[in-house]
Structure formats: C-alpha cells, structure tokens
C-alpha positions in Angstrom: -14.4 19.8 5.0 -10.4 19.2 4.8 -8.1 21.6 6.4 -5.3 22.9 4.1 -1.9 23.9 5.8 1.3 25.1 4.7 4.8 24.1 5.3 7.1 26.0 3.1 6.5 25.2 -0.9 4.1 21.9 0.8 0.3 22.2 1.1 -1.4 19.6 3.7 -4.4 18.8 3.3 -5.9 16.3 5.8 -8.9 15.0 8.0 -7.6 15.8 11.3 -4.9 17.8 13.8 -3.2 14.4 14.5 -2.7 13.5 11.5 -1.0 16.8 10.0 1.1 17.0 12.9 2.2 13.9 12.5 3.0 14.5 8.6 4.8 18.2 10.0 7.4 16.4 12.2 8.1 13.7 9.4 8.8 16.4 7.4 10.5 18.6 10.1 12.8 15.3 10.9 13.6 14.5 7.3 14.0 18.2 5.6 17.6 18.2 5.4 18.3 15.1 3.8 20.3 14.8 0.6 19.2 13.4 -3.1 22.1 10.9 -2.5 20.4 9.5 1.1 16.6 9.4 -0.6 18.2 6.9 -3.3 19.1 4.7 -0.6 15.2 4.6 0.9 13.3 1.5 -0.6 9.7 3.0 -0.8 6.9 0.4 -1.3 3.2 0.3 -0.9 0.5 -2.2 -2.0 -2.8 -1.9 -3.9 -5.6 -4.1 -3.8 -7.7 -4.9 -7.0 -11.2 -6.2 -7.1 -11.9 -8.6 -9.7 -16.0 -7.4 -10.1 -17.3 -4.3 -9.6 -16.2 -2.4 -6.2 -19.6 -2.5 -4.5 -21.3 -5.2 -6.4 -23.9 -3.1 -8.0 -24.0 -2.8 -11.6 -26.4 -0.6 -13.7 -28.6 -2.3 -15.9 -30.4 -0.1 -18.4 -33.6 -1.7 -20.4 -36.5 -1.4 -21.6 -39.9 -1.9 -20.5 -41.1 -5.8 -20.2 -37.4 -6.6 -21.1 -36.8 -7.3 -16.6 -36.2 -10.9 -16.8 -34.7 -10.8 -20.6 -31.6 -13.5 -20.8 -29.4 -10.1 -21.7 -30.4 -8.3 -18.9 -29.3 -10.7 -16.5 -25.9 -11.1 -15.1 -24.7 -13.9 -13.2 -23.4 -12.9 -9.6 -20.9 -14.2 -7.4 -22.4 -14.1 -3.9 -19.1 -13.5 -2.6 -17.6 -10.4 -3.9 -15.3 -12.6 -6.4 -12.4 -12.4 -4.6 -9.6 -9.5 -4.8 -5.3 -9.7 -5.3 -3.1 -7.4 -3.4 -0.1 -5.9 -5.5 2.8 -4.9 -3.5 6.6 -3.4 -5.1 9.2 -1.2 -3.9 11.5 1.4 -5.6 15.1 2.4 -4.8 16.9 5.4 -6.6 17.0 3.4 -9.9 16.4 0.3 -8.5 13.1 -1.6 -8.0 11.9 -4.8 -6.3 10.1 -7.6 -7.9 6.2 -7.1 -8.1 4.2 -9.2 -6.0 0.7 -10.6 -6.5 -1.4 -12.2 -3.4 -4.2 -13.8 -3.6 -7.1 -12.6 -1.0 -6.6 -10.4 1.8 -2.7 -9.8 3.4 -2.4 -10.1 7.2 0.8 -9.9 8.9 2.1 -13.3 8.4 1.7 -13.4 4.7 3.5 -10.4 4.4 6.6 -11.7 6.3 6.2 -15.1 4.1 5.3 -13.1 0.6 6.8 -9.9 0.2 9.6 -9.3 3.7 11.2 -12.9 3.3 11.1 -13.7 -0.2 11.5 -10.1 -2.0 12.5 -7.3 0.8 15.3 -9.4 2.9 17.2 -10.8 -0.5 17.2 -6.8 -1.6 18.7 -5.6 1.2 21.3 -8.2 0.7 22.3 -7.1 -2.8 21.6 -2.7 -1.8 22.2 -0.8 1.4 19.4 1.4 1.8 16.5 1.6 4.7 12.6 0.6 4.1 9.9 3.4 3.7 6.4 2.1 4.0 3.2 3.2 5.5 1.3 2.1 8.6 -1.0 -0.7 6.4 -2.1 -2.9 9.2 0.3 -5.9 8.1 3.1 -3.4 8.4 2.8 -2.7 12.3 2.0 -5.9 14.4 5.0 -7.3 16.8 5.3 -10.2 14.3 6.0 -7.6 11.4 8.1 -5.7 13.7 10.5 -8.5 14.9 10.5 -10.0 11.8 12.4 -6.8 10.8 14.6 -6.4 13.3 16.1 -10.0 13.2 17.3 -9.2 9.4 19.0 -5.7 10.6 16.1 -4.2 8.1 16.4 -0.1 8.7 12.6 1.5 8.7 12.4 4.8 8.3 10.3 6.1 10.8 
C-alpha cells in the first residue's frame, strides 16, 4: 500500500515516513532555486542491463510429446550471462560521455570508470555541482574523498 502526500503542485508517493521526509526537506532546501542555478547541476544515474532474461525463466509453449524436441530446448548459461551498467550525466544543455561497465560497479570502479575518466575532466571544462543518488558506489569513504580531493560540489 503506498502513501501519497502533497507538497504544493508535487504528489509523493513512497514506501515509508523516512523516506518522504527525507524527499520534503530536499525539496524544502532546494525550492527557491533559479532555472539558471539547475543548468549548472550535472545530474547522472546509471542503469544496469541484463543480457538474458531478468530471472532466468523463459516460457516454453509446446505440444504434447514435443518435451525434449531440439526446438523446444534452449541452451542456458548457468550463470545469469552476465549484465553491463550504463552510467551518463546531463548539464543544462550539456551532457557527459556514456559509459559502459562490464559486470557489477563497486566503489572503486566507479572512481576509476566514470569520477576520474568522465566526471573530473567535465568539471574542468563547466562549473556546475554533481546530483546523484545514494547507489551504493556513490556513498563509501573512498567515493567520498575521491570527491572532495577534485573540489567536486555534491548537491546534497
């Protein structure tokens, strides 16, 4: 059952009373900003994409006696076939190069593959501050002071 809330013209609808509260004093924090500051926020996220089915089961429809027919059968990898992470950023007009990582993302391939290859030589080139969710390779200490040490503005 969700819980739906309003804040002015916005409608919340979320799991729990953290969670909305947390989303109110974002909001609360952030209502007076400008057009002109958003288009200096890089926002980014990441999506990962399962190369077979997402839960490994398939539906198989035939007739009877045809079970162990050669076009019934499909060959399966044991494994789950392995997934790639997409991560990108936009900026007002702006937006980052697209990256593609193999596998799962923990904190240290996201400093090597997306903060020190594509998010540090942005910030170089575009003043603006970094918008992105609480993924867990967002929020360990190595994440965190990886940040800091390039002068990298998060908004909070």
């Amino acid at each position: 059952m969700f819980n739906c809330y309003e804040l002015g013209d916005l409608t919340l609808v979320k799991y729990s009373t953290q969670h909305r509260n947390a989303i109110i004093a974002w909001v609360r924090r952030y209502v007076r900003c400008t057009r002109a500051m958003w288009s200096r926020v890089l926002f980014s996220d990441e999506s990962r994409f399962n190369l077979r089915t997402a839960d490994g089961r398939v539906c198989v429809f035939r007739r009877k006696g045809e079970r162990f027919a050669q076009n019934c059968m499909l060959e399966r990898d044991r494994f789950g076939g392995g997934s790639v992470i997409v991560w990108g950023g936009i900026m007002g007009g702006r937006k980052t190069d697209l990256v593609i990582i193999n596998g799962n993302l923990n904190a240290q391939g996201f400093v090597d593959n997306v903060l020190r290859s594509v998010v540090v030589p942005f910030i170089e080139q575009h003043p603006w501050c970094l918008m992105h969710d609480n993924a867990s390779p967002h929020t360990p200490r190595l994440t965190q002071a990886f940040l800091a040490r390039h002068d990298v503005n998060v908004l909070q």
